[in-house]
C-alpha positions as CSV (number, residue, x, y, z in Angstrom):
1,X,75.7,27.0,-4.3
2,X,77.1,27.7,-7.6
3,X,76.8,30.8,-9.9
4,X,74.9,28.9,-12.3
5,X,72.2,27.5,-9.6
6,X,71.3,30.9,-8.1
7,X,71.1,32.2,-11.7
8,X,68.6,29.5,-12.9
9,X,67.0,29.9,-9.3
10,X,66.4,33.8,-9.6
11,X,65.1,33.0,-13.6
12,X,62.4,30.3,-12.0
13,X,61.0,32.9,-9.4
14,X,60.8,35.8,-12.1
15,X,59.1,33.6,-14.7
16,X,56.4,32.5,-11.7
17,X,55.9,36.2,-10.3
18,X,55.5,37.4,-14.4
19,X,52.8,34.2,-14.5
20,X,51.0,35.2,-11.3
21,X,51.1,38.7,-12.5
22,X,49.4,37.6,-16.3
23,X,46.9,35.4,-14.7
24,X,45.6,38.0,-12.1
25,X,45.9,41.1,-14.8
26,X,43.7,38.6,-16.9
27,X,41.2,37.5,-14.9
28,X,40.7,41.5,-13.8
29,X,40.3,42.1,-17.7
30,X,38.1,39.3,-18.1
31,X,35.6,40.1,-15.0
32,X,35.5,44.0,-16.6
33,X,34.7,43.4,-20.4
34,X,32.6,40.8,-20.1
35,X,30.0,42.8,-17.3
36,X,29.1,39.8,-15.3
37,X,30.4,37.8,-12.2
38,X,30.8,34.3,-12.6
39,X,28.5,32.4,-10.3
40,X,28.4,29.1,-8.7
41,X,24.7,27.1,-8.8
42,X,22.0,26.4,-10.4
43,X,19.8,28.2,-13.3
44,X,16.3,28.6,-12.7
45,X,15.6,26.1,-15.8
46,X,17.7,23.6,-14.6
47,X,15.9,23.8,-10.8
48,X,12.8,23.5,-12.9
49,X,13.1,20.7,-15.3
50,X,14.8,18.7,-12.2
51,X,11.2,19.5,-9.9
52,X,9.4,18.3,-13.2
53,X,11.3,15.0,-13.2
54,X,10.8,14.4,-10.0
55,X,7.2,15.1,-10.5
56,X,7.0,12.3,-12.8
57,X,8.7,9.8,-10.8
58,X,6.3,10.7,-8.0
59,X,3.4,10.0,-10.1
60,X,5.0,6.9,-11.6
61,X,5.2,5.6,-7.8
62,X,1.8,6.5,-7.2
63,X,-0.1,4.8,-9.8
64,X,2.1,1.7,-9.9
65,X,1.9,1.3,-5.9
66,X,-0.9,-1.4,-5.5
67,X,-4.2,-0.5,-2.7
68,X,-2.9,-1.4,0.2
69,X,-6.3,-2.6,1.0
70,X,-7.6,-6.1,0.3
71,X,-10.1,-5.9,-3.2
72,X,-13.9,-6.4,-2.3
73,X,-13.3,-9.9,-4.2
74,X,-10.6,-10.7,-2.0
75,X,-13.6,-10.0,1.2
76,X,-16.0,-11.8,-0.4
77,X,-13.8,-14.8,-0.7
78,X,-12.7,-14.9,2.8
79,X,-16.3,-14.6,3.7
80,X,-17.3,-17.3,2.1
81,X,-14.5,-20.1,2.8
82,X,-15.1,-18.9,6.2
83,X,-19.0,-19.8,5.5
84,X,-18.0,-23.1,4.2
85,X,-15.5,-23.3,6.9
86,X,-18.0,-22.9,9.7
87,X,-20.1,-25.8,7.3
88,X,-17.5,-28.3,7.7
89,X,-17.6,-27.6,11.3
90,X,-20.9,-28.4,11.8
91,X,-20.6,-31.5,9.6
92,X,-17.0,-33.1,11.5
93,X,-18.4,-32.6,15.0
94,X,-22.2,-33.1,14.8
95,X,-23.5,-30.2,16.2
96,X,-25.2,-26.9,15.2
97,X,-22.5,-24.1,13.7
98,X,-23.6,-20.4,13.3
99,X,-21.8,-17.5,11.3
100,X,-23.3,-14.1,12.3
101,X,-22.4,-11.4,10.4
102,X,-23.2,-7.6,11.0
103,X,-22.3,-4.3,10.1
104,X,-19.1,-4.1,11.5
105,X,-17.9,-7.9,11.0
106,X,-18.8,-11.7,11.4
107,X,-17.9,-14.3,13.8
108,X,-18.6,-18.0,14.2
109,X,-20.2,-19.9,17.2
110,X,-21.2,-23.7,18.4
111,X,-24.3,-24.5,19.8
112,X,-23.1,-27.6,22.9
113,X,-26.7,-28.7,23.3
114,X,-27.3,-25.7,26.4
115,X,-25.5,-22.7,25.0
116,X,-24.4,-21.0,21.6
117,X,-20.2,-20.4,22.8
118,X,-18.4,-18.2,20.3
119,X,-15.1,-20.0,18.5
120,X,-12.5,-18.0,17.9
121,X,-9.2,-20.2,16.9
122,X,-7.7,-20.7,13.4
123,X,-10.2,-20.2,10.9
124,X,-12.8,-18.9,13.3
125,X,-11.6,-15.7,14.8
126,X,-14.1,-13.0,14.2
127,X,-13.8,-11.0,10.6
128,X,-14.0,-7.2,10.4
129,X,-15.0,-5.6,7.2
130,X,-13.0,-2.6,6.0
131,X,-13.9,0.4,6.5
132,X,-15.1,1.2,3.1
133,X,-16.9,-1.9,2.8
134,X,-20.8,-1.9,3.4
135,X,-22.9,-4.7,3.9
136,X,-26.4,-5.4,3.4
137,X,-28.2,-7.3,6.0
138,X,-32.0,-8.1,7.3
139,X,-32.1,-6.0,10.4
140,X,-29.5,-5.8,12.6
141,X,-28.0,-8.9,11.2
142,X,-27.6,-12.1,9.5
143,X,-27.2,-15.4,11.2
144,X,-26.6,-18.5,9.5
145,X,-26.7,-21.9,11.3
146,X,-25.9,-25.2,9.8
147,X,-27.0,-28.4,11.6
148,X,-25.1,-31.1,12.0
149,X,-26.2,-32.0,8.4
150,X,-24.8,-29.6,6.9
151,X,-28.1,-27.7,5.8
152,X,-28.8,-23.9,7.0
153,X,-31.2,-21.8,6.3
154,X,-31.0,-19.6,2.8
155,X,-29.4,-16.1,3.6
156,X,-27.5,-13.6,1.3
157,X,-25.0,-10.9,2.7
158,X,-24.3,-8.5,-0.4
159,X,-21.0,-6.2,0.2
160,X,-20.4,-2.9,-1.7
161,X,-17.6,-1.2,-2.3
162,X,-18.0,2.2,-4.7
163,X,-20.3,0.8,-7.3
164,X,-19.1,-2.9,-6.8
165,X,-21.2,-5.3,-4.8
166,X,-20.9,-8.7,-4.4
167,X,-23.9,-11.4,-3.1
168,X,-22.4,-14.7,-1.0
169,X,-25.6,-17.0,-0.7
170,X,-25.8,-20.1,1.3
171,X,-28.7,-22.0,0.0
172,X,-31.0,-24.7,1.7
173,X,-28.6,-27.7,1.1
174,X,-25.6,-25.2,2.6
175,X,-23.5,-24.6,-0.4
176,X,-22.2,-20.9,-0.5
177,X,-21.6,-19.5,-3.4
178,X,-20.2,-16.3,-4.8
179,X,-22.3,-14.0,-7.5
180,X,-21.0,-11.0,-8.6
């Protein structure tokens, strides 16, 4: 190594160690006259406003999330396509259809000429309400029979839900209908 290289070499590592030296001696100076530690985090503000954002978004999910529940139109409906389901039943094969409905649901059943035997494919598996729905009914029941016709007997079943009810009617001629 030359004279010049070890002279530049020993100027490099006393310019770094005088650095070092500056930068330690200032951040000393720096941590005393100011009177405070320097501390990684979050402020109490910043913890807050971010909870109150959050907040909102929560509430923004909450009222824009639909009832998962089915509306007591939607009930109604199904009620009374089933009605008129069970109609078309009675009219395509000839024979007596029933729909009984009670307080906890509705199902449909044939009548062969000896026995009433309960139907429960496609369109007639048994119905439950939901749990907040309540239904008005003569007695212990309803029970709706079309002859082969097409012509029943004239019942209502009114639902409620909260302060909404809705009638479905079958009349003498067996048309249902919905009335809100």
């Amino acid at each position: 190594m030359t004279f010049e290289a070890a002279i530049a070499r020993d100027a490099v590592a006393r310019c770094l160690s005088a650095t070092q030296r500056r930068l330690g001696e200032a951040t000393r100076r720096r941590a005393v006259s100011d009177g405070t530690r320097r501390h990684d985090g979050f402020t109490l503000v910043e913890l807050l406003m971010t909870m109150a954002i959050l907040g909102l978004a929560a509430t923004a999910v909450v009222i824009a999330a639909p009832d998962p529940r089915p509306s007591l139109g939607e009930e109604a409906d199904t009620f009374a396509a089933r009605l008129v389901k069970a109609r078309e039943e009675s009219l395509l094969t000839n024979r007596p259809v029933a729909m009984e409905a009670t307080a906890e649901g509705y199902g449909v059943s044939t009548f062969d000429g000896r026995q009433w035997t309960a139907l429960s494919e496609g369109p007639f598996q048994p119905g439950q309400w939901q749990e907040t729905t309540g239904v008005e009914l003569a007695d212990d029941g309803v029970r709706i029979v079309f002859d082969p016709t097409g012509v029943a007997e004239p019942a209502t079943v009114t639902l409620f839900r909260d302060a909404a009810r809705i009638a479905v009617t079958v009349d003498a001629a067996g048309e249902v209908r919905i009335d809100d």
